[in-house]
VMD Tcl script that draws the C-alpha trace (Angstrom):
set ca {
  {0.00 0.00 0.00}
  {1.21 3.72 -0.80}
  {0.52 6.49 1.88}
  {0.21 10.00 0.12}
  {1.72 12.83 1.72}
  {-0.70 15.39 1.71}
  {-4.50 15.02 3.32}
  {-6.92 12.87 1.85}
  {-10.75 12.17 1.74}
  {-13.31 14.55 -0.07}
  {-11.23 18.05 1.15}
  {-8.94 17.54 -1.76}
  {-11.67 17.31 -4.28}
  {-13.33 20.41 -4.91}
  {-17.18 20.95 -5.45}
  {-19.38 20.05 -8.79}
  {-20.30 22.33 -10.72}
  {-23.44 22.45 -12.83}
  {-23.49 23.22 -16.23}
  {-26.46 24.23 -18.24}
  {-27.04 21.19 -21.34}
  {-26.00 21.59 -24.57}
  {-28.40 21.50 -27.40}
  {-28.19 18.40 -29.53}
  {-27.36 18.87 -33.51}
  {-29.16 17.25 -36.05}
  {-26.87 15.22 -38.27}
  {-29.92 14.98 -40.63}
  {-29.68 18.67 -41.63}
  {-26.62 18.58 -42.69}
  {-26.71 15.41 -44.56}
  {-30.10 16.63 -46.27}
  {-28.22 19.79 -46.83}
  {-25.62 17.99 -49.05}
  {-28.19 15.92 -50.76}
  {-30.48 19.05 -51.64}
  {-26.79 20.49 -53.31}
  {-26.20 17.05 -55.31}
  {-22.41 16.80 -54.06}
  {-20.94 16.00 -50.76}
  {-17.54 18.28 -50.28}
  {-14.56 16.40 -50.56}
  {-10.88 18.18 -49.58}
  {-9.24 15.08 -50.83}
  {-10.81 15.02 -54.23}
  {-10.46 18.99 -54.14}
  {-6.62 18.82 -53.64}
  {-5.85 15.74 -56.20}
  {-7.36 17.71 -58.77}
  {-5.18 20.20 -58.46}
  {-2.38 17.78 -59.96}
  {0.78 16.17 -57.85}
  {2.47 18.34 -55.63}
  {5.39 17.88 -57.66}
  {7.53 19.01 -60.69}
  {7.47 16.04 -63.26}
  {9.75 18.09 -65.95}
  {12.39 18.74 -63.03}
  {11.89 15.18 -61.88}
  {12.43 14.17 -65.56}
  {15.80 16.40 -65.73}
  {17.19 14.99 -62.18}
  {16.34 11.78 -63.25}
  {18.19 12.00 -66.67}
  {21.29 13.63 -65.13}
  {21.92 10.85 -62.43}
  {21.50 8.09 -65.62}
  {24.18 10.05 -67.20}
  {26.17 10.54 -64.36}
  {26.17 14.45 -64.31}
  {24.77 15.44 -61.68}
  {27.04 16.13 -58.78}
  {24.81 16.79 -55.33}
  {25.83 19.63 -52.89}
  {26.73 17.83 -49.99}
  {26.09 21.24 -47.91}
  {23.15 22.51 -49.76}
  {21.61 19.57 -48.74}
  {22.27 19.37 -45.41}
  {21.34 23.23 -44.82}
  {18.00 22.65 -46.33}
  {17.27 19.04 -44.01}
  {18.09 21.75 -41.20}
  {15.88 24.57 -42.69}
  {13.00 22.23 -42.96}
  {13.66 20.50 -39.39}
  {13.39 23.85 -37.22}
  {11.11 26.53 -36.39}
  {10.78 29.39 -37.85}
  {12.57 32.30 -36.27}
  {10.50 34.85 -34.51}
  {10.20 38.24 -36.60}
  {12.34 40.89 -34.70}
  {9.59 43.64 -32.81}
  {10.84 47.44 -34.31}
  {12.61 49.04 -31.98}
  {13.82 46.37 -30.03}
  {17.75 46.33 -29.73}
  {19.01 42.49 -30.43}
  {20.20 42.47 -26.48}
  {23.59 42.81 -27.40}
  {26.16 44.72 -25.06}
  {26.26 48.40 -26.68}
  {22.35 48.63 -27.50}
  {22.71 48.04 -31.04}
}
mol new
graphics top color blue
foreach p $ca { graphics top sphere $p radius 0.5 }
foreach p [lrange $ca 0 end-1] q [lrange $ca 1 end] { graphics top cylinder $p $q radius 0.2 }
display resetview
């Protein structure tokens, strides 16, 4: 058995409160909504028919390079954009604000 350390019983748990109910929502409006329109919105579909998120013709060029062995990869390029992507975002400086710097500025 484990002893607490601090009191126990109902003292540590505070009082209920009541909360005033929450009024249902009909599912059925909404699905009668979409059937009244003809179409039920789809993101997914919305986005694919935009296309792949990706550059075939450049895919088409890398791809032809590497088969002909002329593409040489920028070891550092790389490796600063893997770190780009991996962290935040800087903050934007606030005008006015010194950078905290002995000297003010």
């Amino acid at each position: 058995m484990v002893d607490g350390i601090g009191p126990t019983g109902a003292g540590r748990i505070g009082a209920t409160q009541s909360v005033a109910p929450v009024a249902k929502v009909s599912r059925t409006g909404l699905i009668s909504r979409a059937a009244a329109s003809g179409t039920v919105p789809n993101p997914a579909a919305d986005l694919a028919a935009f296309g792949p998120p990706v550059d075939a013709t450049k895919v088409a060029q890398l791809k032809k390079a590497i088969a002909a062995g002329s593409y040489a990869a920028d070891p550092s390029a790389i490796a600063d954009k893997m770190i780009e992507l991996d962290l935040p975002a800087p903050a934007p400086a606030s005008p006015g604000k010194t950078d905290g710097k002995a000297g003010g500025k």
